[in-house]
PAGUSE-286083 format. One record per residue (C-alpha): residue number from 1; residue in one letter; x, y, z negated. Coordinates in nm, 3 decimals, always signed. Each point is the difference from the previous one (the first is absolute). Example, Ala and Ser with C-alpha at 12.3 -4.5 7.8 and 13.67 -1.06 7.14 Angstrom:
REM residues 2
NODE seq type      xx      yy      zz
NODE   1    A  +1.230  -0.450  -0.780
NODE   2    S  +0.137  +0.344  +0.066
***
This chain:
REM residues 464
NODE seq type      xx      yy      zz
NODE   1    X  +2.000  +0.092  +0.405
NODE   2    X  -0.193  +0.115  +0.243
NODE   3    X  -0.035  -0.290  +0.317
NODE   4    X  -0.263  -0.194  +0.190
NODE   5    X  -0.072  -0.295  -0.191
NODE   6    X  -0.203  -0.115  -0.283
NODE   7    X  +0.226  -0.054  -0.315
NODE   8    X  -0.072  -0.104  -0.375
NODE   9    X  -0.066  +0.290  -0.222
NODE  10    X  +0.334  +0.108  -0.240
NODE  11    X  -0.048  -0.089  -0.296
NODE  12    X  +0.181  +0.267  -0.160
NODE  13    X  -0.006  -0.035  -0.348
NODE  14    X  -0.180  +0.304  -0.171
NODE  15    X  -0.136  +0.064  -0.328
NODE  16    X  -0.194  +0.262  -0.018
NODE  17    X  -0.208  +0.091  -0.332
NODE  18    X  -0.306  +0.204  -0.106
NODE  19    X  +0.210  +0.216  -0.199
NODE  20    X  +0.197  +0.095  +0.323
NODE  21    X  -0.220  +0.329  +0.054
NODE  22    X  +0.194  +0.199  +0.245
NODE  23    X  +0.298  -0.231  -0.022
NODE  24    X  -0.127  -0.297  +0.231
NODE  25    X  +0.196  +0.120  +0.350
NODE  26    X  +0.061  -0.248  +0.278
NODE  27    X  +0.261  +0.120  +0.243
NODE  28    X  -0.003  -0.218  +0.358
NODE  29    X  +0.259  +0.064  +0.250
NODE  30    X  -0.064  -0.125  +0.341
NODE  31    X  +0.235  -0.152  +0.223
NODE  32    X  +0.016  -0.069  +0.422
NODE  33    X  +0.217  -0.276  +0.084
NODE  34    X  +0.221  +0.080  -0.327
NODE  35    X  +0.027  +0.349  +0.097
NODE  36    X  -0.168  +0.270  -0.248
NODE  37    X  -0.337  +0.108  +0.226
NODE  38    X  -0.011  +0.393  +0.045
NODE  39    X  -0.369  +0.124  -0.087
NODE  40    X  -0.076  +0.323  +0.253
NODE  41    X  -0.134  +0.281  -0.176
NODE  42    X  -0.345  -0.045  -0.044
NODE  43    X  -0.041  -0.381  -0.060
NODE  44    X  -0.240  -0.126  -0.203
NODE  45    X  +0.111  -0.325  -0.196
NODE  46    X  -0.337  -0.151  -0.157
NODE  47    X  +0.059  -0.282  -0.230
NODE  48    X  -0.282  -0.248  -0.101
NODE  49    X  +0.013  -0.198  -0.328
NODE  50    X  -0.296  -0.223  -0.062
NODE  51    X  -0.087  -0.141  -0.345
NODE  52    X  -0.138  -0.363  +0.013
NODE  53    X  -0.065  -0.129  -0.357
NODE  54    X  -0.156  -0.327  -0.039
NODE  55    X  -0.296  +0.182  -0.151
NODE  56    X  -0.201  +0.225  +0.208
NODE  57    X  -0.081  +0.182  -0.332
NODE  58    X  +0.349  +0.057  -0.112
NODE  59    X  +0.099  +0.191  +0.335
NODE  60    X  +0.000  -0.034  +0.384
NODE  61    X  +0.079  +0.256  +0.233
NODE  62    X  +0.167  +0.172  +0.234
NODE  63    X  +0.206  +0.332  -0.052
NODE  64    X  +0.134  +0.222  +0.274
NODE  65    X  +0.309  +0.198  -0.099
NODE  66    X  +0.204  +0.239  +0.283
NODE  67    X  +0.347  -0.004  -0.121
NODE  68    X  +0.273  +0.251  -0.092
NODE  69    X  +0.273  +0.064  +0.245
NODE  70    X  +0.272  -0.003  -0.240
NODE  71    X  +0.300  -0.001  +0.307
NODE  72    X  -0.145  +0.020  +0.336
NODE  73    X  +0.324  -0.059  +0.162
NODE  74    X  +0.084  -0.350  -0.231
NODE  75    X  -0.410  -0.088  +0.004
NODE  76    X  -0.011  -0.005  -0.320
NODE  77    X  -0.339  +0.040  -0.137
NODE  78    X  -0.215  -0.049  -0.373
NODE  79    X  -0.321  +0.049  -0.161
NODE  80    X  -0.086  +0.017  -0.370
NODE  81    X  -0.294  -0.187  -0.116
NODE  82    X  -0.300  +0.160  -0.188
NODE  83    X  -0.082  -0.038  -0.300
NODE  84    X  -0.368  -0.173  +0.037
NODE  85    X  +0.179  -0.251  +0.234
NODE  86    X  +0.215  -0.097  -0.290
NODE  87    X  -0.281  -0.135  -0.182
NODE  88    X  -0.003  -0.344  +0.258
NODE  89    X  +0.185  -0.263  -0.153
NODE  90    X  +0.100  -0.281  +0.255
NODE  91    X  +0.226  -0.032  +0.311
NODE  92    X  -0.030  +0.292  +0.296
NODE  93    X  +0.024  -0.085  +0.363
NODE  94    X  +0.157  +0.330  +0.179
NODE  95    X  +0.111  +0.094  +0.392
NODE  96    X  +0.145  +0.252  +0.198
NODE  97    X  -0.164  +0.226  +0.283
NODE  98    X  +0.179  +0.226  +0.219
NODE  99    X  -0.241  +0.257  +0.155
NODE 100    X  +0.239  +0.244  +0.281
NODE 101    X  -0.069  +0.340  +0.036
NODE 102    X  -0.071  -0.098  +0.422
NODE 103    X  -0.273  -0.171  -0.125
NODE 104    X  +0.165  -0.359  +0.061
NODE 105    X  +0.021  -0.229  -0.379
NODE 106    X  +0.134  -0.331  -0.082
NODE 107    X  -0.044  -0.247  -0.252
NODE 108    X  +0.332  -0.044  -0.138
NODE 109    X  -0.069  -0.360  -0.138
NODE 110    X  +0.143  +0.147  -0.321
NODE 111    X  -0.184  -0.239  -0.266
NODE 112    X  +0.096  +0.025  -0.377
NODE 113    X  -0.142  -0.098  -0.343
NODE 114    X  +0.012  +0.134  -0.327
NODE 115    X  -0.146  -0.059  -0.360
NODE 116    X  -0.184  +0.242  -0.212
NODE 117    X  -0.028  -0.141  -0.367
NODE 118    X  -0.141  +0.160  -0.294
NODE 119    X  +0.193  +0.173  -0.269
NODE 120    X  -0.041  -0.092  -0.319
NODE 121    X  -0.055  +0.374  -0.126
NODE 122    X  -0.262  +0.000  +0.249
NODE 123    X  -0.210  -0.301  -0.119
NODE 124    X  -0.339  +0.134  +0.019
NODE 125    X  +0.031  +0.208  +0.364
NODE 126    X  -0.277  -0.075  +0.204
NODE 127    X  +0.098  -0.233  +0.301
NODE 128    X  -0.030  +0.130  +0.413
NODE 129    X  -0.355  +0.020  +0.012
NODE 130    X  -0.090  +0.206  -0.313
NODE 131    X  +0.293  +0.286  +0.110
NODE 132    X  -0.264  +0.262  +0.002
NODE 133    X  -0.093  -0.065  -0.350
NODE 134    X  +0.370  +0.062  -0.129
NODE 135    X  -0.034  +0.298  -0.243
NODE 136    X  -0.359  -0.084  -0.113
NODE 137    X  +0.098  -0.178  -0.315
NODE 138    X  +0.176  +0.359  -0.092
NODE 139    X  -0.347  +0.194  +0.068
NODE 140    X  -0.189  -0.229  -0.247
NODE 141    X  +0.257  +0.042  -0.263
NODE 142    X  +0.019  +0.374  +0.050
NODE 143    X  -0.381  +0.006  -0.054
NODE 144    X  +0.014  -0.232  -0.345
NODE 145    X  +0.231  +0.254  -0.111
NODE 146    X  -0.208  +0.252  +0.034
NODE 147    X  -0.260  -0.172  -0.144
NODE 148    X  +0.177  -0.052  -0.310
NODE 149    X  +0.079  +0.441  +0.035
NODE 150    X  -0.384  +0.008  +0.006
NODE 151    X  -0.026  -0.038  -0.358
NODE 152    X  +0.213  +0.312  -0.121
NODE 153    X  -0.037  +0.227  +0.279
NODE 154    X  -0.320  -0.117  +0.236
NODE 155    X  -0.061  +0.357  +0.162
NODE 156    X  +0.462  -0.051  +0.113
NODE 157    X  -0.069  -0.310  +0.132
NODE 158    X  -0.298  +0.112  +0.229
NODE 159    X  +0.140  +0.255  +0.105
NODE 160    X  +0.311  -0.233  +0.140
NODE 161    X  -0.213  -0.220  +0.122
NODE 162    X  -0.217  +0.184  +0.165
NODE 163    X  +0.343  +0.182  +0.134
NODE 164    X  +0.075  -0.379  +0.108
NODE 165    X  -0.280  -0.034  +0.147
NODE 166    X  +0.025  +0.282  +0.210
NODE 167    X  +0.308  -0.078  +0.139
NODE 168    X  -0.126  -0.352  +0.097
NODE 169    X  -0.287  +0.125  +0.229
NODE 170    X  +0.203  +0.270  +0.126
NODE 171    X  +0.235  -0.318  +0.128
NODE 172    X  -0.281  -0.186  +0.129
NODE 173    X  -0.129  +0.268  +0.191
NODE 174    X  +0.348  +0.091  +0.137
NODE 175    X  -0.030  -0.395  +0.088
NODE 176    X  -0.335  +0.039  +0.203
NODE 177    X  +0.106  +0.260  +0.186
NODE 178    X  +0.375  -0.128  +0.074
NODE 179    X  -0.151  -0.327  +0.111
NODE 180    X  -0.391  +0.025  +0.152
NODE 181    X  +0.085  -0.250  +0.255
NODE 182    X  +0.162  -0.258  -0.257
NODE 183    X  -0.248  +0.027  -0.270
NODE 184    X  -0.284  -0.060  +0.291
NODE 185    X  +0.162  -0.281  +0.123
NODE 186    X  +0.031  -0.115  -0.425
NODE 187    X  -0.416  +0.046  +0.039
NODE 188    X  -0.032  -0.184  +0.273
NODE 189    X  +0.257  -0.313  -0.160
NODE 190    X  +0.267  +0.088  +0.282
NODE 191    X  +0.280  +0.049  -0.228
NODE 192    X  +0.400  -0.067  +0.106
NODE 193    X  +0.325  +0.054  -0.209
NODE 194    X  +0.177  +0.281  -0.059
NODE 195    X  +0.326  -0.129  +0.222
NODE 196    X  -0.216  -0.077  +0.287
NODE 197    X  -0.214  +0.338  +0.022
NODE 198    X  +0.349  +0.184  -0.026
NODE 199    X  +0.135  -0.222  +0.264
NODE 200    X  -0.334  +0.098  +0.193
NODE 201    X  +0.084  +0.370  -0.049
NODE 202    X  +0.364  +0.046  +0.109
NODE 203    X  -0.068  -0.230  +0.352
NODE 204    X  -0.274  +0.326  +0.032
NODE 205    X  +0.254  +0.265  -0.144
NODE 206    X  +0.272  -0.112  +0.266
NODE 207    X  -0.256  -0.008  +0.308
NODE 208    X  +0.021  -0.382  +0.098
NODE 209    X  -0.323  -0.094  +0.148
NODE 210    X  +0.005  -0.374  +0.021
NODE 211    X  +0.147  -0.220  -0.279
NODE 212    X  +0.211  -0.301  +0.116
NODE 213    X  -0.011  -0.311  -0.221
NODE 214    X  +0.242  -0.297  +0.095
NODE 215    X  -0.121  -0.380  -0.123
NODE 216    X  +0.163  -0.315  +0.022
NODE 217    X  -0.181  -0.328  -0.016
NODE 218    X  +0.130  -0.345  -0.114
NODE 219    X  -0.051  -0.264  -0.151
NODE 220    X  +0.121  +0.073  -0.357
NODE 221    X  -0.219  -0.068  -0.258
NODE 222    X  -0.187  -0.280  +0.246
NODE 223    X  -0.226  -0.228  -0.177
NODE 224    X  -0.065  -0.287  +0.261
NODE 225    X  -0.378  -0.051  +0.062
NODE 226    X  -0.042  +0.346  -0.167
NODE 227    X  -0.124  +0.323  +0.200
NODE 228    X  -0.077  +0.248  -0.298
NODE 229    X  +0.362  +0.147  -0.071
NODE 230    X  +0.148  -0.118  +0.329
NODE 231    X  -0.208  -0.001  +0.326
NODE 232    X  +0.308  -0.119  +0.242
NODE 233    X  +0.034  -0.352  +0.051
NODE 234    X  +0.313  -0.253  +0.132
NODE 235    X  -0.146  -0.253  +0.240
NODE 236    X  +0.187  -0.312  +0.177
NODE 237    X  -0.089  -0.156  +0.329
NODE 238    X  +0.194  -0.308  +0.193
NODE 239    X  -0.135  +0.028  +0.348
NODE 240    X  +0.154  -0.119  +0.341
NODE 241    X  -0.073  +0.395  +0.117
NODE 242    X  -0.038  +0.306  -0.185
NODE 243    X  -0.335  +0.042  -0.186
NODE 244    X  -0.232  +0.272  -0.013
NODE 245    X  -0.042  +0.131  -0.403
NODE 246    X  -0.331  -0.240  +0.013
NODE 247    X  +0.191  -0.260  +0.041
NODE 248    X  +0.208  +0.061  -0.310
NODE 249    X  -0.231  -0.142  -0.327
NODE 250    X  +0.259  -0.200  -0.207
NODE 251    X  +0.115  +0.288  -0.274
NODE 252    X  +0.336  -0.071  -0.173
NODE 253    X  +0.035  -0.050  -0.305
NODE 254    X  +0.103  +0.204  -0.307
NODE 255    X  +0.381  -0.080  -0.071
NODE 256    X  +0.029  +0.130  +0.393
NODE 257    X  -0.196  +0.257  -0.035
NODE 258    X  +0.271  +0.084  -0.325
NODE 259    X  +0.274  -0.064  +0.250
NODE 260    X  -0.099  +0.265  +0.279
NODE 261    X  -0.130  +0.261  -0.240
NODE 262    X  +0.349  +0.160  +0.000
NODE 263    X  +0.327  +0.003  +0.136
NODE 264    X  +0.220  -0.220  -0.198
NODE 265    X  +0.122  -0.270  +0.250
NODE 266    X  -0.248  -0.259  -0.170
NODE 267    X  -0.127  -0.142  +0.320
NODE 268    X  -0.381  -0.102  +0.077
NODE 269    X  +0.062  -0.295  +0.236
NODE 270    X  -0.263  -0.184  +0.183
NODE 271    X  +0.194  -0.261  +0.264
NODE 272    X  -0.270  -0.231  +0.249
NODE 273    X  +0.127  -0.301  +0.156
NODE 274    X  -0.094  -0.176  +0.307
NODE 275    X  +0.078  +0.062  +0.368
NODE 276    X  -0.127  +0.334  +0.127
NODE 277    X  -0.075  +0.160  -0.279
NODE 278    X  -0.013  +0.371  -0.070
NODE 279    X  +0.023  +0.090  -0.394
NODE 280    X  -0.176  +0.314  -0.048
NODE 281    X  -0.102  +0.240  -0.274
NODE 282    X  -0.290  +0.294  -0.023
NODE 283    X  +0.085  +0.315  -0.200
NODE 284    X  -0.330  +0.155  -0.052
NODE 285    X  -0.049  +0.350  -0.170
NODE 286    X  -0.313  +0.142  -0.120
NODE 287    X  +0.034  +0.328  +0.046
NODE 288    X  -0.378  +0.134  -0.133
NODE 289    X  -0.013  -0.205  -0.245
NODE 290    X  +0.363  +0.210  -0.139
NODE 291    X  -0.122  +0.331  +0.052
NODE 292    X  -0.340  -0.067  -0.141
NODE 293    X  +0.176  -0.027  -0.330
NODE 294    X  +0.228  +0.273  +0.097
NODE 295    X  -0.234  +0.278  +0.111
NODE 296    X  -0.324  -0.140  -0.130
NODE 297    X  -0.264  -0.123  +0.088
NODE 298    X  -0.198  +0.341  -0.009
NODE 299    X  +0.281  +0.155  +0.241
NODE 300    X  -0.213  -0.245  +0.311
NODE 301    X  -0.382  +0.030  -0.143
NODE 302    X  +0.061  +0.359  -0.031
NODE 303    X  +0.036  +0.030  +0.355
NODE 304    X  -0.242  -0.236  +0.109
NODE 305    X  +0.185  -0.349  +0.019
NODE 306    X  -0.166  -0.273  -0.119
NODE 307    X  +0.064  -0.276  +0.183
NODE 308    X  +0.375  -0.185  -0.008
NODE 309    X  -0.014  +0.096  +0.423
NODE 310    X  -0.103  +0.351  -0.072
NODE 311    X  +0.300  +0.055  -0.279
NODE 312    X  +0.268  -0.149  +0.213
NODE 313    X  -0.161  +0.181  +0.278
NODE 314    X  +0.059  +0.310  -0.284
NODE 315    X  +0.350  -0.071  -0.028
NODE 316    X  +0.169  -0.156  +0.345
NODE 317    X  +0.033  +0.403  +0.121
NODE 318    X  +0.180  +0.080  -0.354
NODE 319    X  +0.279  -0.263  +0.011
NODE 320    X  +0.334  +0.073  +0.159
NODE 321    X  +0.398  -0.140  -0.021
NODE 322    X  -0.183  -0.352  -0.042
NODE 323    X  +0.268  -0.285  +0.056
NODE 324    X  +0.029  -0.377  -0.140
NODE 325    X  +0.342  -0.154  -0.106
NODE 326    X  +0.110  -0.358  -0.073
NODE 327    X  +0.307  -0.057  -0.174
NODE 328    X  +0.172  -0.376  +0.098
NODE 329    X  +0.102  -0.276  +0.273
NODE 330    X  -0.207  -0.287  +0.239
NODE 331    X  +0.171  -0.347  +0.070
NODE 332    X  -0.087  -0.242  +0.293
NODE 333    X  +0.051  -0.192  +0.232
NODE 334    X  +0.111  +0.289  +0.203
NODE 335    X  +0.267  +0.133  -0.257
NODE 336    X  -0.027  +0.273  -0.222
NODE 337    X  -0.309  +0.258  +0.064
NODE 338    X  -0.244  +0.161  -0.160
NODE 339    X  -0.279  +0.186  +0.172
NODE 340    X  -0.230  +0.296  -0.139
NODE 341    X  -0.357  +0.157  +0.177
NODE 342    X  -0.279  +0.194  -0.085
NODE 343    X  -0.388  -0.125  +0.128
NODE 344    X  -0.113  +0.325  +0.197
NODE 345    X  -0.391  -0.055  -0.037
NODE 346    X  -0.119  +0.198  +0.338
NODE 347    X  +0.157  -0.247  +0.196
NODE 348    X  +0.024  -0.254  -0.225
NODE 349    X  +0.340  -0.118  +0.027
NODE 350    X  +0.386  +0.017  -0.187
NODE 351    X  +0.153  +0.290  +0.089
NODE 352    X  +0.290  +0.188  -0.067
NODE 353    X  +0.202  -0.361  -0.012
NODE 354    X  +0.390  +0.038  -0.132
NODE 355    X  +0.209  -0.306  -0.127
NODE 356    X  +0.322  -0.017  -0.216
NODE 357    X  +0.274  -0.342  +0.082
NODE 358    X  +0.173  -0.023  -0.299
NODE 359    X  +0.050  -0.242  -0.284
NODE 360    X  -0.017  +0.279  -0.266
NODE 361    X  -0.278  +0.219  -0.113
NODE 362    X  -0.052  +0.286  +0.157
NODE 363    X  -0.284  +0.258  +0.098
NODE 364    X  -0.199  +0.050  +0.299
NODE 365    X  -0.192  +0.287  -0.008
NODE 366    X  -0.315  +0.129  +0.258
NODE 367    X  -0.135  +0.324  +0.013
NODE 368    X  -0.389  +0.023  +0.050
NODE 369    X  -0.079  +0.352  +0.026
NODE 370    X  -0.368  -0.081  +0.097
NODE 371    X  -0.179  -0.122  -0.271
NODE 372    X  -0.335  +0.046  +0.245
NODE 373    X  +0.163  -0.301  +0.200
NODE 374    X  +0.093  -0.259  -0.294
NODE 375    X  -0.209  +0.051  -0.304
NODE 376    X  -0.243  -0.189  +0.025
NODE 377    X  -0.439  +0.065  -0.100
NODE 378    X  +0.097  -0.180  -0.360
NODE 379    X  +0.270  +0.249  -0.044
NODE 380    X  +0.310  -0.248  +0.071
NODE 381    X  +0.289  +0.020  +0.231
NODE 382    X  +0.134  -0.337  +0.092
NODE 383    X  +0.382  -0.095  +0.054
NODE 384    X  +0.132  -0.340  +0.122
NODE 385    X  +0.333  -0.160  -0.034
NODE 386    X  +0.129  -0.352  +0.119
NODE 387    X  +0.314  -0.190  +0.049
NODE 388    X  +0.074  -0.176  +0.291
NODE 389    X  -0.159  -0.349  +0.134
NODE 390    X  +0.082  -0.327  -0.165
NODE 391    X  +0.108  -0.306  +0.124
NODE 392    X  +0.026  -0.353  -0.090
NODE 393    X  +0.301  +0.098  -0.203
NODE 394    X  +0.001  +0.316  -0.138
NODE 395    X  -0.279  +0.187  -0.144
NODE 396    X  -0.120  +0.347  +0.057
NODE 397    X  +0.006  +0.219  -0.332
NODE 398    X  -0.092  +0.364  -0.064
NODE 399    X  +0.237  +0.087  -0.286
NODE 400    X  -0.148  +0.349  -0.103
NODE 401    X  +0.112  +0.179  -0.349
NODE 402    X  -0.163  +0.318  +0.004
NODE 403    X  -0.281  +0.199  +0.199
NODE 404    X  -0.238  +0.300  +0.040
NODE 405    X  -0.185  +0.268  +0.152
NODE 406    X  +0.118  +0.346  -0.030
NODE 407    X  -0.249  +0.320  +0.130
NODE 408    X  -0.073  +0.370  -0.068
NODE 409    X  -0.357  +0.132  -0.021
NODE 410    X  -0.051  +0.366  +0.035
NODE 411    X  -0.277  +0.149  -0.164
NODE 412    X  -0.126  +0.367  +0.006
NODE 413    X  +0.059  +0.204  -0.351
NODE 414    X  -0.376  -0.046  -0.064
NODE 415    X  -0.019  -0.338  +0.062
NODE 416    X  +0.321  -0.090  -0.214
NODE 417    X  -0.212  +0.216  -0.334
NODE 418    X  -0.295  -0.170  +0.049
NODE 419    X  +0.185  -0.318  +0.054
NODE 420    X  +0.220  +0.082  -0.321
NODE 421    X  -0.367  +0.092  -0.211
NODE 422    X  -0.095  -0.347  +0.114
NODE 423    X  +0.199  -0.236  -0.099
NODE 424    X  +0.064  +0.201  -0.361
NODE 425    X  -0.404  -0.003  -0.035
NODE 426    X  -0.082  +0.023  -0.365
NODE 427    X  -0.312  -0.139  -0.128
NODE 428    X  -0.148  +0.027  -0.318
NODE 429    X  +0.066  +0.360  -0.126
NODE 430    X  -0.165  +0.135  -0.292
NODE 431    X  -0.249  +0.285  +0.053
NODE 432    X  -0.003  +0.302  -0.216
NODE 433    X  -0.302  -0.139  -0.199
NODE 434    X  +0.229  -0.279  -0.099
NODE 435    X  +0.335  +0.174  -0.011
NODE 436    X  -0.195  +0.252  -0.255
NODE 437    X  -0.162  -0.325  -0.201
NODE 438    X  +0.285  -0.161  -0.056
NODE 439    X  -0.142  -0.352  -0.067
NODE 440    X  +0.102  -0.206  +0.313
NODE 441    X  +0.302  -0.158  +0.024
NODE 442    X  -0.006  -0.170  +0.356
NODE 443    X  +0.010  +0.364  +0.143
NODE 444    X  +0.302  +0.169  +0.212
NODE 445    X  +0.068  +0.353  -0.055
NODE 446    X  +0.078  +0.276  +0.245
NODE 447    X  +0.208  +0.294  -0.174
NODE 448    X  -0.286  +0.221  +0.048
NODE 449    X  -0.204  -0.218  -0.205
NODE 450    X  +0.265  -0.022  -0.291
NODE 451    X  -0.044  +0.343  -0.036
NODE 452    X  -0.387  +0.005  -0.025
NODE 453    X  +0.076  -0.303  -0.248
NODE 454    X  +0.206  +0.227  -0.217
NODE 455    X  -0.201  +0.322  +0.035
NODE 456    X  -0.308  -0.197  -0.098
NODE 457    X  +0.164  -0.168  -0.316
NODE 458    X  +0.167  +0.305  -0.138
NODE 459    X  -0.328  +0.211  +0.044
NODE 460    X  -0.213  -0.270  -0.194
NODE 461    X  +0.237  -0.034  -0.243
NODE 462    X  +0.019  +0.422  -0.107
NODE 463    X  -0.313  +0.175  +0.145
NODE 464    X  -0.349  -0.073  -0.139
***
């Protein structure tokens, strides 16, 4: 369903297996309002599923797919998934993207999961990361059984291998000069996925010179006192009159940090008693701190940012369709009300005030559009929201259930490679030397150096 809220991901059920080559087809159709959404002729519908095993080893990663139109008119849309990618074994996060042919795209808030388990048949496939390696066990027994032929026909056997041989330097030089550019990167230890560089190549096919990505922050996933995984913090003040975020140093603690992370009308409630009283809460959002693990942190050295002032200085220009929501109610003396602002750090002040008076949940939303104004030289935009004053007899609460940041950064093709060869940085590749020796273990191997590996065991093995 594609809407304007945050929802939890479909569970939807699927099985998929490593013996599903070619079979494993997810078909999505997307829906407006309950009404089939028409794709114009030349949409692009990219669809992201990330793999997030509990071991690093055992597969994480991100994997761009751009759909099938199956029925433009019904928006009905499917992709089949490769074989290599059958090869995880765990749960799959995926979304939805719409990118328009007028250059306008949406994030449909489409969010599914799926399994991928291993078939039994299949007990000894390699898992994600060792894809590239699938078909090596075949080489190696090819090669014993020639070795075995060597016996009763040796000159036959050289002869097909050195045929074999042959063919695998004519592929590695059809390699070289099909990819330069990749295989220098591969030197250099700049190596990205196969998904992403061909996501990278149809933006440039189709002419699109800036790349729009949208974020949302929150608080899911908030570990109170923590700022490694989550850099946005909840804050509550009890002031007479509206504090400054300075003010604000008493964080919440984790079961309300549980309670806002999404919207599920499990309310975060934090009432203050006492005559002319204001209860107040800070939403904070570090936005560097998010797109440093996002882009990398190469993406701001690279161009000269250093500093925390200089990279938000880096980014500020880059952010558009910025707004903060807050989903719930205020109670106080003065009835039912619940006010939202943004601090504007120029004139250092809440701006942009709106306020809800209900008894119910319900959003107030306020468009920024000026990150240069409210982000601040630490890379966070502050928001504010209070319930009205309390008197001797009724307190004033800030009953909030769910809030965030939403915002768009634009970056130029360029930028978005180098910021996609960042943060999928490889370290520890093998050179040829080692490829060739065949003796360390610890080594990754680029496909270019499989080949040398091969080439270099066959040819000790049959020439002397």
């Amino acid at each position: 369903m594609i809407q304007a809220e945050a929802t939890t991901p479909i569970p939807t059920g699927v099985v998929f297996w490593s013996h599903d080559k070619g079979t494993a087809k997810l078909i999505i159709q997307l829906k407006k309002d309950h009404i089939n959404q028409t794709l114009p002729q030349g949409t692009i519908v990219p669809i992201l599923l990330e793999f997030n095993s509990d071991t690093a080893a055992k597969g994480k990663g991100r994997h761009i797919y751009h759909a099938v139109i199956e029925n433009a008119l019904e928006g009905i849309v499917s992709i089949v998934l490769e074989d290599n990618i059958l090869g995880y074994v765990g749960r799959v996060d995926g979304s939805v993207y719409i990118e328009l042919p007028d250059s306008r795209s949406l994030d449909t808030a489409g969010r599914f999961t799926f399994d991928i388990k291993r078939s039994p048949i299949d007990e000894d496939v390699p898992e994600l990361e060792d894809y590239y390696w699938q078909g090596f066990n075949e080489i190696i027994q090819e090669s014993k059984r020639l070795i075995d032929q060597v016996e009763s026909n040796c000159e036959t056997v050289l002869n097909d291998l050195s045929s074999k041989v042959t063919s695998l330097e004519i592929q590695t030089s059809d390699i070289k000069s099909k990819q330069a550019e990749i295989l220098k990167s591969i030197e250099d230890n700049d190596v990205f996925t196969k998904q992403e560089s061909s996501a990278n190549v149809i933006y440039q096919v189709i002419g699109k010179e800036k790349v729009r990505m949208t974020f949302t922050l929150d608080f899911l996933g908030k570990e109170a006192g923590v700022m490694t995984n989550n850099a946005n913090t909840y804050k509550a003040y009890g002031g007479t009159s509206l504090g400054v975020p300075s003010n604000f140093t008493s964080e919440i603690d984790q079961n309300s940090y549980n309670k806002i992370a999404k919207l599920d009308n499990n309310l975060s409630s934090y009432p203050t008693t006492g005559a002319g009283y204001i209860r107040q809460v800070l939403l904070s959002y570090n936005v560097l701190d998010f797109l440093k693990k996002q882009l990398g942190e190469e993406y701001f050295t690279a161009q000269g940012a250093l500093s925390n002032s200089e990279q938000v200085e880096l980014i500020k220009p880059k952010i558009t369709n910025d707004q903060g929501n807050v989903y719930g109610y205020g109670v106080g003396a003065g009835g039912n009300k619940l006010t939202f602002a943004v601090w504007n750090v120029r004139w250092l002040n809440w701006s942009g005030t709106k306020s809800r008076t209900t008894a119910t949940v319900s959003n107030i939303s306020i468009p920024i559009n000026n990150a240069k104004e409210y982000i601040d030289s630490d890379g966070n935009c502050h928001f504010i929201a209070y319930a009205p004053v309390s008197d001797d007899s009724t307190a004033s609460a800030a009953n909030l259930d769910y809030a965030n940041y939403q915002f768009t950064i634009e970056l130029s093709m360029n930028e978005f490679i180098q910021s996609m060869i960042a943060a999928n940085h490889i370290e520890n590749l093998a050179a040829q030397e080692e490829a060739e020796a065949s003796e360390d273990n610890t080594k990754t191997m680029t496909p270019l150096r499989v080949f040398q590996s091969i080439a270099k065991w066959t040819k000790d093995k049959f020439v002397s």
